[in-house]
C-alpha positions in Angstrom: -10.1 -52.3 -53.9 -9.7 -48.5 -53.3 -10.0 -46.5 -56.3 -9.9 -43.6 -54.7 -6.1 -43.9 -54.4 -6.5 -44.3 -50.3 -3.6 -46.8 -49.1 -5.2 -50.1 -48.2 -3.0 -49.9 -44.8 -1.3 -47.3 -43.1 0.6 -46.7 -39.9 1.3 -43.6 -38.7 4.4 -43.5 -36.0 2.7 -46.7 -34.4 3.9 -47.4 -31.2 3.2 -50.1 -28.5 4.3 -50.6 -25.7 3.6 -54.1 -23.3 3.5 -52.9 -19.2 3.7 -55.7 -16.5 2.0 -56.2 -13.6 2.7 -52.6 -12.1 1.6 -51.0 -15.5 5.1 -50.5 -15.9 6.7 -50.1 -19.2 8.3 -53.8 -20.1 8.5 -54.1 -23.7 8.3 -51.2 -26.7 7.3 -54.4 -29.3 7.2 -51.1 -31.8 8.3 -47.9 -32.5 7.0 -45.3 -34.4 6.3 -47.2 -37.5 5.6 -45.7 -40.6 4.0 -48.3 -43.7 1.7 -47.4 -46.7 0.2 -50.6 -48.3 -1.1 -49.5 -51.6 -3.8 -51.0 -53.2 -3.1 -54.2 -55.5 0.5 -55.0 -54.2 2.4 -57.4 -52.8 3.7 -56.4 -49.5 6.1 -58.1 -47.2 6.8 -57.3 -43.9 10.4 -58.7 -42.5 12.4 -59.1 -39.3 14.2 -61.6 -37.4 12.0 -63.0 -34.0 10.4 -60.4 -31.6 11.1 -57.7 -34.3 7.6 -56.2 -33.8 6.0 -58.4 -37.2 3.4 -60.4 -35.1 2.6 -57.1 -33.3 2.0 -55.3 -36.2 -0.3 -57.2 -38.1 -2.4 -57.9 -34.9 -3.0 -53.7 -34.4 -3.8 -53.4 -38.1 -6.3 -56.6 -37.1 -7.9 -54.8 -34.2 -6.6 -57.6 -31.9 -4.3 -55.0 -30.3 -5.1 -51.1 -29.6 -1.9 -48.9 -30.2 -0.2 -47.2 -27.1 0.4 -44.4 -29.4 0.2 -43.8 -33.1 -2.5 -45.1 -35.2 -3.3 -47.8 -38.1 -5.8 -47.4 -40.8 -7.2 -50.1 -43.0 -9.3 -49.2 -45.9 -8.7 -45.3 -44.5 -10.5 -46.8 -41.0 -9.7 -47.7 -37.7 -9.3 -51.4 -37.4 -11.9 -51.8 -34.6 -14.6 -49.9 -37.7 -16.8 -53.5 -38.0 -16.9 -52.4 -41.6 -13.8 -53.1 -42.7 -13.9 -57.1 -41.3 -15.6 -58.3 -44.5 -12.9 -57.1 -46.7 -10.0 -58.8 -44.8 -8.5 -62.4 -44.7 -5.9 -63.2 -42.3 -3.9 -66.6 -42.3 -2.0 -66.5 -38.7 1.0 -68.4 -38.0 -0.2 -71.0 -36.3 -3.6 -72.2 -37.5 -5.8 -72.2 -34.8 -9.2 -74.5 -36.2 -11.4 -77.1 -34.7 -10.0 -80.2 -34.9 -13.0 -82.3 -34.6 -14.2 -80.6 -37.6 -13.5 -82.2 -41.0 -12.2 -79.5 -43.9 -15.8 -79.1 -45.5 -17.4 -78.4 -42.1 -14.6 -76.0 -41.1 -15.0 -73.6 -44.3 -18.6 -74.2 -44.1 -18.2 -72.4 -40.4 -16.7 -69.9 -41.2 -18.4 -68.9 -44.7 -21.1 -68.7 -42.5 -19.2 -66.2 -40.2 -20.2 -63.9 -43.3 -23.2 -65.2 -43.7 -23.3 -66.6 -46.8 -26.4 -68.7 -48.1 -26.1 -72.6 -48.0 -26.0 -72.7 -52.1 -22.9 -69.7 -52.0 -21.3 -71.5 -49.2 -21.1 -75.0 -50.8 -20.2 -73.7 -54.0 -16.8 -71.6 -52.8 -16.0 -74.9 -50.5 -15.8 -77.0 -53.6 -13.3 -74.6 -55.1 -11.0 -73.8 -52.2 -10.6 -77.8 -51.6 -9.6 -78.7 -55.2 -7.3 -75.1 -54.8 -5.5 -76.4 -51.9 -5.7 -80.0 -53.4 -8.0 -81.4 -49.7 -10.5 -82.4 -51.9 -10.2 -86.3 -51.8 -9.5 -86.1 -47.8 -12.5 -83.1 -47.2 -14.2 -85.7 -44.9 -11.1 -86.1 -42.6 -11.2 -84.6 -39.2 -8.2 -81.8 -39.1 -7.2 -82.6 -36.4 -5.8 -85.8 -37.9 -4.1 -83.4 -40.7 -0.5 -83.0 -40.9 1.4 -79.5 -40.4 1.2 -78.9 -44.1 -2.6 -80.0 -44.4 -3.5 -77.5 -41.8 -2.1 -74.8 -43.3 -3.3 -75.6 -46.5 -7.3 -75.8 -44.6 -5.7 -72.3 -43.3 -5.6 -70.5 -46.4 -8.6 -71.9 -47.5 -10.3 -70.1 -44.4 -8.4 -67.0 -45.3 -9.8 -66.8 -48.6 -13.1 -68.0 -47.9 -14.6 -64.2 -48.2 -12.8 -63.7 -51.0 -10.9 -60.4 -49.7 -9.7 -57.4 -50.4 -7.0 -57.3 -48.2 -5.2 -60.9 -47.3 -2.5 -60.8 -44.6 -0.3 -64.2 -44.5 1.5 -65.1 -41.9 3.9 -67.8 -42.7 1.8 -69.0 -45.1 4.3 -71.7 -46.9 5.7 -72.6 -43.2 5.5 -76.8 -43.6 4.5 -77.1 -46.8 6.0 -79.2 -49.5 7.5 -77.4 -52.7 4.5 -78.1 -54.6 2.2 -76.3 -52.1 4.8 -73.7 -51.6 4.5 -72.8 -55.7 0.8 -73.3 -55.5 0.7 -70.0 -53.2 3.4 -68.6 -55.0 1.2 -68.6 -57.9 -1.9 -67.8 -55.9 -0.4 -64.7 -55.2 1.1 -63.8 -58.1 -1.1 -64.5 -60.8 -4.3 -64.7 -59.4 -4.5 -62.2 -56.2 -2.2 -59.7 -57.7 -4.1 -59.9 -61.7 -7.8 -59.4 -59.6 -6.2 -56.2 -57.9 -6.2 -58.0 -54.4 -4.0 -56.9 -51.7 -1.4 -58.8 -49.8 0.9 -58.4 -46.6 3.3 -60.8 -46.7 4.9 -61.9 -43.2 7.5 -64.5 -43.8 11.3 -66.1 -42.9 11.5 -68.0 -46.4 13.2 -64.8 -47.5 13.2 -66.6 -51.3 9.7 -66.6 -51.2 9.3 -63.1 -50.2 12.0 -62.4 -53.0 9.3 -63.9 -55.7 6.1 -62.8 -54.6 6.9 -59.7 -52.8 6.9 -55.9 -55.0 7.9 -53.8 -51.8 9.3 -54.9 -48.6 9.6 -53.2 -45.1 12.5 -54.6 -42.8 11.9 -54.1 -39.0 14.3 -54.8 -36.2 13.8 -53.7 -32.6 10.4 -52.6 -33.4 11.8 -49.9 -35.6 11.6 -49.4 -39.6 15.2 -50.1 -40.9 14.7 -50.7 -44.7 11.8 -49.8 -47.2 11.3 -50.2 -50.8 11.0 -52.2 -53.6 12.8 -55.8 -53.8 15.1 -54.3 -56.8 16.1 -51.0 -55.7 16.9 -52.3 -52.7 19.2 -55.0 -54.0 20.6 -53.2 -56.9 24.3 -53.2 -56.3 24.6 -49.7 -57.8 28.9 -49.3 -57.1 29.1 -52.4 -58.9 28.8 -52.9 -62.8 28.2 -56.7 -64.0 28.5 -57.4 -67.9 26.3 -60.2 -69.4 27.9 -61.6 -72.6 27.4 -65.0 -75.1 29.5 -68.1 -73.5 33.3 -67.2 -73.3 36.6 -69.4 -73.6 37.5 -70.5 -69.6 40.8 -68.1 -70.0 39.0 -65.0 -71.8 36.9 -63.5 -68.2 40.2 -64.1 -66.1 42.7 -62.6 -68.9 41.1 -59.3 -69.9 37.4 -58.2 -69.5 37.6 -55.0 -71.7 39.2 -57.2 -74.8 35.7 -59.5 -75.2 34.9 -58.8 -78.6 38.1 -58.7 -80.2 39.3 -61.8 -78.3 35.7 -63.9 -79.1 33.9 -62.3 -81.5 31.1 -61.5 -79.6 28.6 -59.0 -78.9 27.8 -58.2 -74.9 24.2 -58.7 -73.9 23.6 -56.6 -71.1 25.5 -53.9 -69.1 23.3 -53.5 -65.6 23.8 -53.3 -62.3 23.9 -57.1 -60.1 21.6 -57.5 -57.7 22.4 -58.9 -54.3 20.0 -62.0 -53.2 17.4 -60.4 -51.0 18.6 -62.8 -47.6 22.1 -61.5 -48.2 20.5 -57.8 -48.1 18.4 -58.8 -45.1 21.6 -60.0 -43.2 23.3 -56.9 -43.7 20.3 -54.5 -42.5 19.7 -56.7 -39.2 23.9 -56.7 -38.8 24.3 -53.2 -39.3 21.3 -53.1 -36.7 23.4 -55.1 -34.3 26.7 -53.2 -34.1 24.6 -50.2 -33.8 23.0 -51.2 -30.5 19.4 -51.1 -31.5 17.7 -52.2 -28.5 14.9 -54.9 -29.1 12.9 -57.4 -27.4 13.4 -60.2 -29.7 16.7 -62.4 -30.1 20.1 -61.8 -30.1 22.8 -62.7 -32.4 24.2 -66.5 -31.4 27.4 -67.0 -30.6 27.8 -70.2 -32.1 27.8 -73.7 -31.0 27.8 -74.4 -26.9 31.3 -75.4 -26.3 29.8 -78.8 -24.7 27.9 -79.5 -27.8 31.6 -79.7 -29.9 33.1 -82.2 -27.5 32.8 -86.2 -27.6 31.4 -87.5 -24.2 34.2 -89.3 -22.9 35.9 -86.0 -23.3 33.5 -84.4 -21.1 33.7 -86.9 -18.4 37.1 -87.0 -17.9 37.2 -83.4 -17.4 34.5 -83.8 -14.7 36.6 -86.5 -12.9 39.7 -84.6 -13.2 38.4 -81.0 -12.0 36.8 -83.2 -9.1 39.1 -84.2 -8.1 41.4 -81.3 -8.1 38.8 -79.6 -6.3 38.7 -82.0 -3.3 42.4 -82.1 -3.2 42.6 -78.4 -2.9 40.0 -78.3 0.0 41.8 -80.8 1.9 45.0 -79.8 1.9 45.9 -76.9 4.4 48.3 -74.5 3.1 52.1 -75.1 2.8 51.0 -79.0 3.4 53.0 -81.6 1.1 50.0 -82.6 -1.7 48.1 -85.5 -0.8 46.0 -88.0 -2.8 42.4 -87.2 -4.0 41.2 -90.5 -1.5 43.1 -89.8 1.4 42.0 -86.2 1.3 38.7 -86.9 1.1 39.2 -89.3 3.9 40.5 -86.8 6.2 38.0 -84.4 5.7 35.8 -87.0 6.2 37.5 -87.8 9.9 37.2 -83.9 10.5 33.9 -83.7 10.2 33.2 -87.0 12.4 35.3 -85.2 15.0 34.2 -81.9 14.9 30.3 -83.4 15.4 31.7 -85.7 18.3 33.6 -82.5 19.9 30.2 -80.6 19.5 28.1 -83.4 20.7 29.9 -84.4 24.0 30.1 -80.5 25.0 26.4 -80.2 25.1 26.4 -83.5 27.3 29.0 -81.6 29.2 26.8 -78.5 29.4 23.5 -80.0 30.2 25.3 -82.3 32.8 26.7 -79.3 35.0 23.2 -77.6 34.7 21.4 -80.0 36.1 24.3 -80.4 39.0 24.0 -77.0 39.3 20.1 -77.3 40.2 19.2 -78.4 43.8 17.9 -81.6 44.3 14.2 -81.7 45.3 13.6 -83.5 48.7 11.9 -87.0 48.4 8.2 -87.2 49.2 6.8 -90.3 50.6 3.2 -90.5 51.0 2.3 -92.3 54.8 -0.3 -94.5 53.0 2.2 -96.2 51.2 4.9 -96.5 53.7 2.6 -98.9 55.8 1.9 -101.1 52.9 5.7 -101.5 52.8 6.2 -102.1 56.4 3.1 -104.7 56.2 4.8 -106.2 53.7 8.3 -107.0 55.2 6.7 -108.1 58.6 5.1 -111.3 56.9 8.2 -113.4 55.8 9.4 -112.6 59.8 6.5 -113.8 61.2 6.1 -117.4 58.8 10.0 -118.0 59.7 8.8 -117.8 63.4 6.5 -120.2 63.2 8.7 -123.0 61.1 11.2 -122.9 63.6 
């Protein structure tokens, strides 16, 4: 932890840019981002697909250099090898050996950090009844369900025991139970030892009970910052908590609740709004703004030929068939024929139209060749005498017999 009061990550007007093939500018995945992680909080970082999240966290990794703009982790760059031991990172998918079993994996990467063999078995044993793998720690992972592997996941993340711990979907396919276990994690554990942790997630509930500030990004670009309840905090509304009231007594009169009941109100604040319904509004107001970005736009609801039975569908396929063959067949002003008999006809034109073709290149080919002179015959000597030898013979044998 910094206790120098120097944020534990911060971007200053971050930007990158993705170029193709031609080093040409293709994507701007973010903008000029401005975040300040401070130390010990709960962080969560927001946005619908290809908002620029993934992007992000992979620059304040070091897996990504910044087109323009920086990121500072721990007050250095992300590429300073210094800063590696202090930070544990759970990506989205989790990316791990799968003909390791859960015991080798952490023991592979505890030694990453080279830990001795007597630290290294002693944190496995703990992350594996944490993440409750203990009873299946001798199973390959690959044979692990979605949920297994990310609990292995943040057992890897935590192996180092970190300063800094960036989650990535961390509850994505987990049961309820492991989904409150990191809830807890994070909460009681991480957050009472001063940890730090940025929070990338779509479980916007989650976020809601974990998170203490949250940063909403959409087309690479900073739309929202602050903490969870000043940026809910319905401030032009006023809601008035009171002891259980009559069914008629709320609809009647609000302002007449004590001399109607009897009883004392509670609590005058301000409501809150539920922190997906806040998200919604930020990425809509986005929208109708025209905020370019690279990810995902706004559906338009269901495909029209995902509403319709299939027999519906095929009988408009027949039907606009055969309208469409009628039409080709028919010349114009014609009297409307039927579907078969149109098809028929074009059929015959065809036929005729290829026997038309076909006979006026016999035609042509004929008259060139009458055209050409004919060559004069040759008739070699040697084989003229074997023909005149040869129709002397029967003469001379009839001679004889008569």
């Amino acid at each position: 932890m910094n206790k120098d009061g120097t944020p534990v990550v911060e971007t200053i007007a971050l930007t990158k840019v993705f170029k193709d093939f031609w080093r040409r500018d293709r994507v701007t995945a973010v903008c000029d981002l401005d975040l300040r992680v401070e130390p010990g909080e709960v962080f969560g970082l927001l946005g619908p697909n290809g908002s620029g999240k993934t992007t992000t966290i992979k620059i304040i990794l070091g897996l990504l250099y910044a087109t323009r703009g920086r990121a500072l982790v721990f007050g250095r760059l992300p590429t300073d090898v210094s800063v590696k031991n202090r930070i544990g990172y759970l990506p989205e998918e989790s990316y791990l050996y799968r003909f390791l079993n859960a015991r080798e994996t952490l023991d592979y990467y505890a030694r990453l950090f080279q830990y001795p063999r007597r630290e290294r078995s002693r944190r496995i044993d703990m992350l594996l009844d944490m993440v409750g793998l203990a009873a299946v720690a001798r199973r390959r992972v690959g044979e692990y369900s979605k949920g297994m592997a990310r609990r292995i996941g943040l057992a890897q993340a935590l192996i180092n025991d970190p300063d800094l711990l960036i989650l990535d979907e961390p509850t994505t396919g987990l049961d309820p139970l492991g989904t409150r276990r990191i809830k807890d994690l994070i909460t009681d554990e991480l957050r009472r030892r001063g940890k730090t942790v940025l929070l990338c997630s779509h479980l916007l509930g989650d976020v809601e009970d974990v998170c203490d500030r949250v940063a909403i990004l959409y087309g690479g670009q900073r739309r929202a910052l602050g903490d969870i309840q000043g940026l809910l905090s319905r401030t032009e509304l006023t809601q008035i908590t009171s002891e259980k009231l009559g069914p008629g007594t709320v609809e009647r009169v609000r302002d007449l609740i004590r001399r109607l009941e009897n009883k004392d109100l509670l609590e005058v604040a301000a409501p809150s709004d539920k922190l997906e319904t806040f998200f919604m509004r930020i990425v809509r107001e986005a929208q109708e703004a025209r905020i370019a970005t690279s990810g995902v736009a706004e559906g338009t609801g269901v495909a029209e030929f995902l509403r319709r039975d299939q027999q519906d569908q095929e009988g408009e396929i027949l039907i606009k068939d055969l309208v469409s063959a009628g039409q080709q067949a028919e010349p114009d002003g014609a009297a409307p024929t039927s579907a078969p008999a149109a098809a028929e006809e074009a059929d015959a034109g065809v036929i005729d139209e290829l026997v038309v073709a076909s006979g006026a290149d016999d035609r042509s080919q004929a008259e060139h060749k009458a055209a050409e002179p004919a060559p004069a015959p040759v008739e070699p000597e040697a084989d003229r005498a074997v023909i005149d030898e040869l129709v002397d013979v029967p003469d001379k044998e009839d001679d004889r017999s008569a």
